[in-house]
N, C-alpha and C positions, 0 to 999 in steps of 0.2 A: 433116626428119631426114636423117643422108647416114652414107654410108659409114665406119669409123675403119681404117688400114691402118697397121698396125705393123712396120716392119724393121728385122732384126738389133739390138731395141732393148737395150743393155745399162748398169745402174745400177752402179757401183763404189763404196763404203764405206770408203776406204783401199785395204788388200790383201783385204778382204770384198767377194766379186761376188753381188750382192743377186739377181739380172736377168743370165741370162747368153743375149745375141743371141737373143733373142725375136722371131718374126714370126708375123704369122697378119693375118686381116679379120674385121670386124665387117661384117657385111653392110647396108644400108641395112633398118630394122626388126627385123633380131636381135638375140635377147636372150641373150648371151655367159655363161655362166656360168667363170669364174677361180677354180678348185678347187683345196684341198691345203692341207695343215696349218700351225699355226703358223711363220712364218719361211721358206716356200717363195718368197715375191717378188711375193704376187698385189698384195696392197697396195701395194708398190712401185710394181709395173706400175702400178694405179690411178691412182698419183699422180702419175705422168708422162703419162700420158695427160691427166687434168686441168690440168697445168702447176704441180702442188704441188711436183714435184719435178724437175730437167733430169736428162735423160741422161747418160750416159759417154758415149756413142755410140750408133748409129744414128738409126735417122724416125719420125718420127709425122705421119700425114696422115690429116686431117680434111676430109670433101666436097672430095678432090683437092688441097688447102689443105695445104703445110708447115705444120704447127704446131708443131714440134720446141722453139723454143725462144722460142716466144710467150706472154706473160703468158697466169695463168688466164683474167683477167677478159676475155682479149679472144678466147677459145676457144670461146665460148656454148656453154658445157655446164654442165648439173645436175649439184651433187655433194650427194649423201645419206649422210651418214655413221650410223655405228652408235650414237653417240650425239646424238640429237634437232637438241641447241645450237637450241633455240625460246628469244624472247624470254618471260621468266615475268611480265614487268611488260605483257605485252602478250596481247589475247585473239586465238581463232582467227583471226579476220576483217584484224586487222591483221599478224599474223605471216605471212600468207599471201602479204599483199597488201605485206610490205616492200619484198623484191626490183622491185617497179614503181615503188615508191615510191620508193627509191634513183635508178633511170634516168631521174627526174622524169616518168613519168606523168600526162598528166591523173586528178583524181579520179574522175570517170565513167569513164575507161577501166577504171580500178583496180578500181570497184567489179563491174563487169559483167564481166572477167577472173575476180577470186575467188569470184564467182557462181557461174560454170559449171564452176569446179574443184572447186568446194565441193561440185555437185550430180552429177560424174564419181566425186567420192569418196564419196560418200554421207553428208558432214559437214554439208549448209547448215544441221542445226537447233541444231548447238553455235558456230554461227559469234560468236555474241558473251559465249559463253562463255571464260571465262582458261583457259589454257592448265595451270598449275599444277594444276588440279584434276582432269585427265582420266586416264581408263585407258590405259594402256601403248598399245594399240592404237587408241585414236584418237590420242592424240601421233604415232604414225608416221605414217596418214593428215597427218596436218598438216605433217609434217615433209616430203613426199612432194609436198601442193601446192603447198608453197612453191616447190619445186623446179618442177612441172609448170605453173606459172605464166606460169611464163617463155617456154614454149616452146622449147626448146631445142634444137642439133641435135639433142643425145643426152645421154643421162641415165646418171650412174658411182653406183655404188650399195656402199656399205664396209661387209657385213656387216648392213645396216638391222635385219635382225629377232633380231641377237644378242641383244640385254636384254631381247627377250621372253619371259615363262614359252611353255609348251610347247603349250598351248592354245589361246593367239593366236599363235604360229608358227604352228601348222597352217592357221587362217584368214586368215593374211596370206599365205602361200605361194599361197596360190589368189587371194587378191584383187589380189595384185601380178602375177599370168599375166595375169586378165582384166583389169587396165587395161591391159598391154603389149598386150595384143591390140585394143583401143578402142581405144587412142592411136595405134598404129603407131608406138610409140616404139623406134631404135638403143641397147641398154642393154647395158653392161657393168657383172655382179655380180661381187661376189666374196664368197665363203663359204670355209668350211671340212664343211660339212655336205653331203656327196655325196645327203642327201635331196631339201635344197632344190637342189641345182642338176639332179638329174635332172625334178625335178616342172615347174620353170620354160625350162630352158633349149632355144632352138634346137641350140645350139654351147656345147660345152664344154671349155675349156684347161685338163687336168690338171698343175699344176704340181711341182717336188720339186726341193728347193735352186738354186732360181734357172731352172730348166731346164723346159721344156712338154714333158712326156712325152708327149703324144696332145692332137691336137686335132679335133674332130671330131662325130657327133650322138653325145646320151645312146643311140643303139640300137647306133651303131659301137662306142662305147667301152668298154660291156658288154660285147657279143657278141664283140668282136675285140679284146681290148686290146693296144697293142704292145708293153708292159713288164711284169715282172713286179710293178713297184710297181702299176702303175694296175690289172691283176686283183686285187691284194689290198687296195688303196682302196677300188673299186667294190664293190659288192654287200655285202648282211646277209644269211648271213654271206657273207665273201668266197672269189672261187674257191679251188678247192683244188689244193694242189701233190704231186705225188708223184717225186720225185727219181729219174734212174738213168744208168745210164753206157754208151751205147752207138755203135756208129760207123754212125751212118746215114748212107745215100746217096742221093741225088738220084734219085728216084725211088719212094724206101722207102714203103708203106702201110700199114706195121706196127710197133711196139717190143716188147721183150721189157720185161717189166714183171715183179717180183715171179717171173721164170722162166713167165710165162706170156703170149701172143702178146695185142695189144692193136690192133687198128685205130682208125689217123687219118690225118686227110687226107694227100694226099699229099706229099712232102718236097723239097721245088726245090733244095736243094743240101748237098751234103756235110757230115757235122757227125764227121770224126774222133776215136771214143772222149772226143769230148765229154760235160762233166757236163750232161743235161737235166734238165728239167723237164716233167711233163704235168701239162697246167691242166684244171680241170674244174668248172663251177659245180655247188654243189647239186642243181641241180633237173634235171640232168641228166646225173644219178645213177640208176639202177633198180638195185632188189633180185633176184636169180633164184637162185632154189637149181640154176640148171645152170650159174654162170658158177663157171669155174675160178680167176680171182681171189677171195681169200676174206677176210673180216676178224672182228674181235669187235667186237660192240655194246659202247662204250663208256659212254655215256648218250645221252640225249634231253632235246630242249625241245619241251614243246609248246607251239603257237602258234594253235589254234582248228581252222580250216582245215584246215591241217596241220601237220608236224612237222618238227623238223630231228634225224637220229639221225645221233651220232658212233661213226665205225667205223674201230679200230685193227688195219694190216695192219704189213706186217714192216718197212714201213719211214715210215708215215706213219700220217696219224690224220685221216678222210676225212669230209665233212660233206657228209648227202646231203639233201635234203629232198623229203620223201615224206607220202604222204595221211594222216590221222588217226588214219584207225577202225584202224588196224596197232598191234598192241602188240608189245612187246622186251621179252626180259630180258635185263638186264646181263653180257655174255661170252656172249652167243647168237649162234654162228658164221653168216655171211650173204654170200652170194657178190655181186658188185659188178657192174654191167654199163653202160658208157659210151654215150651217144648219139658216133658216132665225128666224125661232121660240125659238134660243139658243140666237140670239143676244140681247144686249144693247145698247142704246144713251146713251153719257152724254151728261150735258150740260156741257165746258173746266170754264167756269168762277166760275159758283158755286160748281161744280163735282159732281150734286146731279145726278142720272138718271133722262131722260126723262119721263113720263107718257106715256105708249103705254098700248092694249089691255092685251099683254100676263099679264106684269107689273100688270095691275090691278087685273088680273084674279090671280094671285098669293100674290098678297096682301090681297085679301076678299074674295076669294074663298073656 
């Protein structure tokens, strides 16, 4: 397996910039998750990193290797796409074993190759079974060794478990971490589904019209996001925002909120009568009938565990999620109380966050 090192890489469509100066690393055995909705570039990316598609500009470097603008076939990397493309005139045992067979493999290599992939995936007892006739999820197992066959430096993966119903997502999401973990395979995913790439990924590249908002672990990206898009990607439901207009200064550990005083971390630099934002995840949220911020119960969803109740104050409509056994009635006044070291600033005009103490202490820490 080896390293993949991306810079400044950028795709252009005409006057469409699909990929705008992209850089980050794939570290030797991380598993990359490329998150963000339809049309943000993650595919894109994909495809130039595989050599489906050439750059506008910038690098792609493969185990130190320019690979910028080297045929696929001579990249030695697996690509998994989200639709299977298994031979159907052919059973497991030779769809696996094509790819060897193509490079002219001896047949004993071939066969003792899709052997041991067959028995890493848990398929050898359908191995001369046709392929046509299987469940959704063993197709991607198979789709998956054909790929791990090979041994490759590193393995591009396009959505694999989109065409799954929701049931085999869930147990492919797990059995796609524990073979990354057996193989020590360098993989870059790409989804749209912030489930699977929290459950799977080392490293995740939030992307939004071309551009890598945050890249960074699923713990950074949560707890710190540096955009207002990527707090309200992240998380079910997503942070909440409460807008206000104030001219903080460097130094500031406080905002005025709703007319009433609010601690967060501390503020590195001047925000004149700047439009903010304070971000705040659900779950750290508390209820106190002594906090002077006040709102009305909106509704609720319950969720077993616990609950998420929506509460409308003067100027927002706030999502806190809180223990079960609590019941609400509908317009039951409820004071709000922040964990002050969980929150975030943005700034509304740029969405970038603000610089505060914790902020830094988790960027270079």
């Amino acid at each position: 397996m080896a390293d993949i090192r991306i810079e400044n890489l950028r795709k252009e469509f005409g006057s469409f910039v699909a990929v705008q100066d992209s850089s980050f690393t794939v570290h030797d055995g991380e598993f990359l998750a490329l998150l963000g909705p339809s049309g943000c570039g993650k595919t894109t990316t994909l495809r130039m990193i595989a050599g489906l598609e050439l750059p506008s500009s910038g690098k792609i470097y493969l185990d130190g290797e320019d690979v910028t603008f080297n045929r696929a076939s001579a990249r030695d990397i697996a690509f998994v796409f989200q639709l299977f493309a298994l031979y159907p005139h052919m059973n497991v045992r030779k769809n696996i074993g094509f790819p060897l067979l193509s490079q002219g493999m001896p047949k004993a290599e071939i066969r003792q190759r899709v052997d041991e992939t067959a028995r890493l995936l848990q398929i050898d007892h359908i191995l001369n079974r046709s392929v046509s006739g299987l469940a959704g999820g063993d197709r991607q197992r198979v789709a998956l060794g054909r790929a791990i066959v090979r041994r490759p430096k590193c393995f591009l993966m396009d959505e694999p478990l989109g065409t799954l119903d929701a049931e085999f997502r869930e147990v492919m999401v797990h059995e796609l971490r524990e073979l990354h973990n057996r193989i020590h395979a360098t993989t870059v995913y790409v989804t749209h589904d912030q489930h699977e790439a929290m459950a799977m990924a080392d490293k995740i590249a939030v992307m939004n019209h071309g551009v890598i908002e945050q890249f960074g672990t699923p713990q950074e990206i949560y707890a710190k996001p540096a955009t207002m898009y990527v707090a309200d990607f992240i998380g079910s439901p997503p942070m909440n925002f409460m807008r206000f207009t104030s001219g903080l200064k460097s130094g500031d550990t406080s905002i005025l909120l709703d007319g009433v005083d609010v601690a967060v971390p501390e503020i590195h630099q001047d925000m004149a009568e700047s439009e903010l934002a304070l971000g705040v995840r659900p779950e750290h949220i508390r209820f106190s009938d002594a906090s002077p911020l006040r709102g009305a119960v909106y509704g609720s969803e319950y969720l077993g565990t616990n609950q998420v109740v929506a509460v409308e104050t003067r100027g927002s409509l706030i999502k806190a999620r809180v223990p079960a056994n609590r019941t609400f009635r509908i317009g039951e006044t409820v004071g709000l109380e922040f964990n002050p070291v969980k929150l975030t600033l943005f700034d509304c005009t740029s969405g970038r966050a603000v610089p505060s103490q914790l902020y830094q202490e988790t960027r270079h820490g």
